[in-house]
N, C-alpha and C positions, 0 to 999 in steps of 0.2 A: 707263916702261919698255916696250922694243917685244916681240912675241910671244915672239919666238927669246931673248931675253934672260932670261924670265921661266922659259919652257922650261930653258934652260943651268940657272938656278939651284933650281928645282924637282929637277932632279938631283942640285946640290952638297948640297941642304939632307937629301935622301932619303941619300942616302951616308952621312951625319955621321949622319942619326937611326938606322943601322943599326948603326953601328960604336958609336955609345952605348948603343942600347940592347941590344946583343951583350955589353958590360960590365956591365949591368947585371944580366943573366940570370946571368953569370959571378959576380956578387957573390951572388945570389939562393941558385944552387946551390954556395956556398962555404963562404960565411958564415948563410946565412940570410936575411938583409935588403938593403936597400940604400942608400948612401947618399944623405941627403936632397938633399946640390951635385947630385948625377949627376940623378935624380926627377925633380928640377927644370927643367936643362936639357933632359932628355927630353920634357918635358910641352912647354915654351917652342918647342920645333924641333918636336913635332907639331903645335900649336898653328899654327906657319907654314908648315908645308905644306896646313893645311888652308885658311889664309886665301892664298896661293902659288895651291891648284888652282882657289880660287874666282875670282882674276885673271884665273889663264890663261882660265877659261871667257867671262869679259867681254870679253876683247880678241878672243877667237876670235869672239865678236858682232858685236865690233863691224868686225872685217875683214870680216865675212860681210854685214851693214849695208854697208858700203863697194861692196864687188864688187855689191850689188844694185841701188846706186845710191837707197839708203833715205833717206838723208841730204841737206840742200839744201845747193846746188850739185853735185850727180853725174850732173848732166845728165840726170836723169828728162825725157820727154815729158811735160808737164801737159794734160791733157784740157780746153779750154774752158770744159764746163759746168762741172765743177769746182771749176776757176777761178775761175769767175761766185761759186757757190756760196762757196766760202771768201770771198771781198769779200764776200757779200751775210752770212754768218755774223758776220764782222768786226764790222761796221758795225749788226746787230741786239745782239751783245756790249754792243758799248760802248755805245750811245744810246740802243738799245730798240726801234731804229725795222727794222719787219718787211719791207719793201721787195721784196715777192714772194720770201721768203724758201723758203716752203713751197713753192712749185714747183720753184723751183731743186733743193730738197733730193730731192725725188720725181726730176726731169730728170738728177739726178747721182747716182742708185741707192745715194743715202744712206738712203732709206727709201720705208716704200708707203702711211705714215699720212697724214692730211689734215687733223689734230685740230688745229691751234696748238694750244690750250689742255694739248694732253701734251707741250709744249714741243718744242726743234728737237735734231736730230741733230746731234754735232758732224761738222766733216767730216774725209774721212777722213785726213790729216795729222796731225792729232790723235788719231783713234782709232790710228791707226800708231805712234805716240809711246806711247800708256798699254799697244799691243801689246807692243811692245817690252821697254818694263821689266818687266811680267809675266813674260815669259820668262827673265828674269834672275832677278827673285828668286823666282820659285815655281820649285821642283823638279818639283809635280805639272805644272804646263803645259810643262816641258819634255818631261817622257817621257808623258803620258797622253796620249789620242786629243782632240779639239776639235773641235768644233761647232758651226757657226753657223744658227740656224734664227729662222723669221721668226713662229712660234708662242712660247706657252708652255712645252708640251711637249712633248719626243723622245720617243718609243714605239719600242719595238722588241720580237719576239716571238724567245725562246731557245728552240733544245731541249734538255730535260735528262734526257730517253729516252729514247733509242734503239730506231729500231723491232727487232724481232728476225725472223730469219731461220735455215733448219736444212736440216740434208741430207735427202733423201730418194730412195726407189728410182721407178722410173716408174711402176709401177703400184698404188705404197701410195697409203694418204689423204693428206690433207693438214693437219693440225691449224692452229686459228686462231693466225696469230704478233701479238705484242705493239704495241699501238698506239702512234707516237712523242706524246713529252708536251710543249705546248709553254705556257713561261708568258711573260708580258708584263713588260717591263722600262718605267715610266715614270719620265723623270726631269724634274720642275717646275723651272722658272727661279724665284731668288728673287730680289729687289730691293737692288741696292746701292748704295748712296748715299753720298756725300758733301756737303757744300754751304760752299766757298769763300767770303770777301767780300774785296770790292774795294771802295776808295772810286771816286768817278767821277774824283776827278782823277788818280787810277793809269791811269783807263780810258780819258780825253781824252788820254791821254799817249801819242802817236803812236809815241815810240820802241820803245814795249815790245810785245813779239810777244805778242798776246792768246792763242792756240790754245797757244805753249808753256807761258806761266804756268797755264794752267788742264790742260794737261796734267801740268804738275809736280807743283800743289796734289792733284789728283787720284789720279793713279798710284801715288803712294806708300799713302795710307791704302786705297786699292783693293786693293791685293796683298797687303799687310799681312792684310787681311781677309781676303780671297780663298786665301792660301796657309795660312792659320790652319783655315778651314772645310770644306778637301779632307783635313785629316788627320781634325779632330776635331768637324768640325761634325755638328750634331744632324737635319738632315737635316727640321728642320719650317718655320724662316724662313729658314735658311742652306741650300747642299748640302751632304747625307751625305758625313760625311769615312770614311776606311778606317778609322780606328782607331773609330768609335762601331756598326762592323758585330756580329752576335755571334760570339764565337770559341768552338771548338770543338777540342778534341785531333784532331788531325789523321786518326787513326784512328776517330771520329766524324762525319769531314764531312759534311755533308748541304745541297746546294743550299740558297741564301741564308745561308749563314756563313761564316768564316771557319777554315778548318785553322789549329792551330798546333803546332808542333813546343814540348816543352816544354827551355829551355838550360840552360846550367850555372850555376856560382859566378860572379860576374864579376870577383873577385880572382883565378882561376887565373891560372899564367903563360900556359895557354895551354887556349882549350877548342873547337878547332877541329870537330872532331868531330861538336857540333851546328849548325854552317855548315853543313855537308857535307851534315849529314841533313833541313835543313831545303831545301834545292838540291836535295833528290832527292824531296820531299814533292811538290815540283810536277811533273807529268805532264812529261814528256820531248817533247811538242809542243809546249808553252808555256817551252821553255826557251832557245830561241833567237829573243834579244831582250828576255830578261827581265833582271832588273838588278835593287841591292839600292839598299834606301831605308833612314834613322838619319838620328839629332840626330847634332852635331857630336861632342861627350864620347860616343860609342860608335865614331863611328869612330874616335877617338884611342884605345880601350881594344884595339879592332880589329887597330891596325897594329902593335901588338908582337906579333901572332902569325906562326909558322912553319908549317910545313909538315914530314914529316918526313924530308926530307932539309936540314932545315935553312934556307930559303927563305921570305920574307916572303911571306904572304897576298896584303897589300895592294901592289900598286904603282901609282904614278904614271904619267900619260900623255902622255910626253915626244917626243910627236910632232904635229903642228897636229892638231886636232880629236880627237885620241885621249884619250878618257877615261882616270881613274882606277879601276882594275880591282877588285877582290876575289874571290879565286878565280877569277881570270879573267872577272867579270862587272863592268860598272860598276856604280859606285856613286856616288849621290846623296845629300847633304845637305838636310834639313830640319828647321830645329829645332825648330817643334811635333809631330814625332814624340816620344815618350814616351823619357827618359832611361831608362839601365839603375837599378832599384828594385826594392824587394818586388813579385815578381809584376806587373814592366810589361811591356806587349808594345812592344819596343823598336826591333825589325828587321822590315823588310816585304824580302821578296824576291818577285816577282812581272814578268808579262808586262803591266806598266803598259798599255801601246797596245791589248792586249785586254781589260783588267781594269777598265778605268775611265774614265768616259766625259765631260768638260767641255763642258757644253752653254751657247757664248754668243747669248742674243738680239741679233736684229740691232740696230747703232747703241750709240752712248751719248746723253743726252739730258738735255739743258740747259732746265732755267726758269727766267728773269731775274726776279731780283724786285727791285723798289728801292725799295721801300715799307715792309716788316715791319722792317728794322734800319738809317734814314735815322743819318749820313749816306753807309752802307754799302747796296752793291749784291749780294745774294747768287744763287749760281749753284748752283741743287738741282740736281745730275748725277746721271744712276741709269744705272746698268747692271743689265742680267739675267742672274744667271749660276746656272745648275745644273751639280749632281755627283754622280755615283754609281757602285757597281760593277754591271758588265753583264755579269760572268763571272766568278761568284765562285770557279769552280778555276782560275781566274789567277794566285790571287795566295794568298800565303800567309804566317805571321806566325812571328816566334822569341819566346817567353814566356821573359824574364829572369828572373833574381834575385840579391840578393844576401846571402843567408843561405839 
């Protein structure tokens, strides 16, 4: 299906789900209940709007992939040393045989190491390929900041108070004003791995493109991980995910936690109210650009809400690159965000680009091994990737419940 097509019916599907579930409120405030046929189709058509906006967002990539000229044959200029380098990576792949490999990779600003033995960088074709789908299925790499550094660790120093300053006449004293505080944000890379196996006759087998299979094998358990460890990771072998911050009643916040706004029932028909208040929790500077984060079953609980004149919350983004809104803000999908539960924090609203900071070490990097599981050739890939928040009045959290 092409973009505009997918577009037109992200419309019909929004239409249908409004005028059912406007019946259904109807039945709600009638009768009391609803029925179970009507529930169901409702559930079913949110359901597809939500797999509907996560399309459009692919194919909007992949136009945008296109016009970059990302893709092979888009007529990209290929750089020589490059060139040399993907042949000479090729050919170390599949036989083992290193053939000034390590230079090439240095000559083609694939890396500044000289170790062989910390195995070779893949090049970048491949690294562009694992970019890619990253983008796709994590949420946080599409709205957080990223960073590529040739260290362990990003450092960075905040200030979190303000120096102070006061009126005076010309010829008063002048009292000492307040020194600004400033602390130290470090965020560690941590190790990610996979490790693929090929037999050798997969890998003698000229027809098959080496850099995409091990892109494929790779990319998937990479993001899987990767998108899993920005909400909830523990922040000691993984990066610190948002949700494993401490949260605090929002009226308590205090540098290094998290605010949170405490929400309603999440059977009302409609409990708008702490949206609103949780949208105003964050400072009025960080709110242009900020945008809301949830699992999949909270934005479906989401989009039956109004406004009070009557008006859906949530709408769709029925124009090329136009997000999906809420309250006018977009909104993102990811589902190791915390379901609505007794006492989960289930809604991030936040200025992600300032809040949170994905830090990748440079390269990915491949050791050939054909020894440890003959008559299988294994390929230990690591990446280094940290995460953390580096503004914690960024971002802010909605505490559910449902009792």
């Amino acid at each position: 299906m092409e973009l505009k097509e997918m577009i037109e019916a992200i419309g019909r599907a929004f239409e249908q789900f409004k005028a059912e579930n406007d019946a259904r409120i109807k039945q709600i405030e009638g009768k009391g209940n609803v029925d179970p046929i009507l529930a169901e189709k409702i559930d079913r058509i949110n359901a597809d709007l939500t797999a509907m906006s996560a399309m459009k967002r692919q194919l909007e990539a992949i136009e945008t992939a296109v016009a970059r000229q990302q893709f092979p044959g888009g007529g990209r200029i290929i750089d020589p040393v490059k060139a040399a380098h993907t042949k000479a990576f090729d050919k170390w792949f599949r036989k083992g045989i290193d053939d000034g490999l390590k230079d090439l990779e240095i000559k083609a600003s694939a890396s500044t190491l000289s170790d062989p033995d910390g195995g070779f960088t893949v090049p970048e074709e491949v690294d562009e390929a694992i970019d890619r789908v990253a983008i796709t299925v994590s949420a946080m790499r599409r709205i957080c900041s990223t960073m590529t550094i040739s260290t362990d660790t990003y450092k960075k120093l905040v200030g979190v108070g303000g120096a102070t300053s006061g009126w005076v006449a010309e010829k008063a004293a002048r009292a000492e004003t307040s020194t600004p505080t400033l602390v130290e944000i470090a965020i560690n890379t941590k190790e990610l791995y996979a490790m693929p196996a090929a037999t050798q006759m997969l890998l003698d087998d000229s027809r098959v493109d080496i850099g995409a299979w091990l892109a494929d094998e790779v990319s998937v358990v990479f993001n899987q991980e990767e998108s899993e460890s920005f909400i909830t990771g523990t922040g000691v072998t993984e990066p610190k995910g948002i949700a494993a911050y401490t949260m605090v009643a929002n009226a308590n916040y205090v540098w290094g936690k998290i605010g949170y706004i405490a929400g309603g029932h999440a059977t009302l028909i409609n409990d708008m109210d702490k949206l609103i208040d949780l949208q105003h929790a964050l400072k009025s500077v960080y709110r242009n650009g900020a945008s809301w984060l949830m699992a999949d079953s909270t934005l479906q609980v989401l989009r039956k809400f109004k406004d009070g004149d009557g008006n859906y919350i949530w709408r769709p983004g029925l124009l090329l690159d136009a997000p999906d809104t809420l309250l006018g803000k977009p909104v993102e999908i990811d589902d190791n965000v915390a379901v609505i539960a007794g006492s989960s924090y289930s809604i991030f609203y936040a200025n992600f680009k300032r809040a949170y900071l994905i830090v990748d070490r440079l390269g990915t990097r491949v050791l050939r091994d054909p020894y440890t599981s003959k008559p299988y050739v294994l390929f230990y890939t690591t990446r280094r990737v940290g995460g953390g928040i580096i503004l914690y009045e960024a971002i802010k959290a909605l505490k559910t419940y449902t009792s």
